[in-house]
C-alpha positions in Angstrom: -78.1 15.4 -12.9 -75.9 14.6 -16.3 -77.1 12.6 -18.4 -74.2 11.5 -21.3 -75.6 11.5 -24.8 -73.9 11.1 -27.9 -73.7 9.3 -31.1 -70.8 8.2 -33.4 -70.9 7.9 -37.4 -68.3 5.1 -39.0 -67.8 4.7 -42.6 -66.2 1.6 -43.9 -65.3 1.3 -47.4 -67.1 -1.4 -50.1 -65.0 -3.7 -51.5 -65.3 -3.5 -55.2 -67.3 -0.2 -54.6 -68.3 2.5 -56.8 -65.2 5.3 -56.7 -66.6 8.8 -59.0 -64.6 12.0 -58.8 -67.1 14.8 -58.1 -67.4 18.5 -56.5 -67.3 18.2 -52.7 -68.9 21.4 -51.0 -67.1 20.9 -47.7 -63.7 20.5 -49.4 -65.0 23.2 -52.1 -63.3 21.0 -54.9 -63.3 18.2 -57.0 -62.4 15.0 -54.8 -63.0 11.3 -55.1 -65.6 9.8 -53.6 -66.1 6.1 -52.5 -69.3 3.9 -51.6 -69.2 3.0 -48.1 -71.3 1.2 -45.3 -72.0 4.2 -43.2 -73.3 3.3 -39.6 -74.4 5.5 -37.5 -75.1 5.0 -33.4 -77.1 6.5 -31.0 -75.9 5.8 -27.2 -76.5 7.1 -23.7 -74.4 6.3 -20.9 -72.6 4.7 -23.2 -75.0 2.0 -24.0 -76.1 2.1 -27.5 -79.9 2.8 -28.1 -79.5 2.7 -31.6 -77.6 2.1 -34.7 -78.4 2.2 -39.0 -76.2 1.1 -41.5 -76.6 2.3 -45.2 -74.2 2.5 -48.0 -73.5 6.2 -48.7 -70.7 8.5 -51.1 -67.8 9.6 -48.7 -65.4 12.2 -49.6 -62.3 10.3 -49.1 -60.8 13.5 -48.2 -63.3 14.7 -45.6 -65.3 12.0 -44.9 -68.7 14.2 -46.1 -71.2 11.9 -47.2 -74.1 11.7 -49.8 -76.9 9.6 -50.6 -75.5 7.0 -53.2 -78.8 7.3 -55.4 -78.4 11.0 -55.5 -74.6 10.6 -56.9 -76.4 8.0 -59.3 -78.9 11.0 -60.9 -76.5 13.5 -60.3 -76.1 15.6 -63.7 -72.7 15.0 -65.0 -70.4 18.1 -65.3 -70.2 20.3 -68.5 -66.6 19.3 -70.1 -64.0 22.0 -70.1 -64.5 25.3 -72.8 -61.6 24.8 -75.3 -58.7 26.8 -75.1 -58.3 29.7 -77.9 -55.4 29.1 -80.1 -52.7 31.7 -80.7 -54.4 33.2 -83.8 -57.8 33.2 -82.4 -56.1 35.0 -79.1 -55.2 37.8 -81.4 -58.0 38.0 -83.4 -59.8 38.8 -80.6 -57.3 41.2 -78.9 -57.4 43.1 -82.2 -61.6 42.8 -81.9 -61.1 44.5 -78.3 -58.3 47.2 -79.0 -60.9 48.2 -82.3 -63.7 48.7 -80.0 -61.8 50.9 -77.6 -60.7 52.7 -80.2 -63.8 53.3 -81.1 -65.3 53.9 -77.9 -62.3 56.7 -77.0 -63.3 58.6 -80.6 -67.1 58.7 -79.1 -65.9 60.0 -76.0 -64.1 63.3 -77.4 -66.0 63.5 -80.4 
């Protein structure tokens, strides 16, 4: 005997919605993200049994979705270090090359 089960998840996008860019682990990058109405259904025999709706984050990229209270508490990310500027670059190059200098001296010595 077969019995057909399935179930089918639909995200439609909220008008005026909230739209954050955050790390995606499925993509494995920073993506946008959009509040949707997420419904999900249940059917067998192709008769629905069930369905939910809630309004969820989807990756607009691969359609992963989070709880939208969990994007809402989510820490926000640590801005970028600063780059070095040229003098600071060789500062610390001439830092480095004095230390290996040092550390060859120990070696033979």
């Amino acid at each position: 005997m077969w019995i057909i089960f399935g179930n089918r998840t639909r995200a439609k996008p909220v008008e005026g919605g909230l739209r954050v860019k955050r790390y995606c682990a499925e993509c494995e990058a920073a993506t946008t993200w959009q509040e949707c109405e997420v419904k999900d259904r249940v059917h067998v025999f192709f008769v629905d049994l069930f369905s939910m709706k809630q309004r969820r984050l989807v990756c607009t990229d691969c359609g992963e979705d989070v709880d939208l209270d969990e994007a809402r508490t989510a820490p926000k990310p640590k801005p970028a270090p600063r780059a070095l500027t040229a003098k600071e670059v060789k500062a610390k190059n001439a830092d480095i090359e004095a230390e290996l200098a040092a550390l060859k001296k120990r070696l033979k010595g």
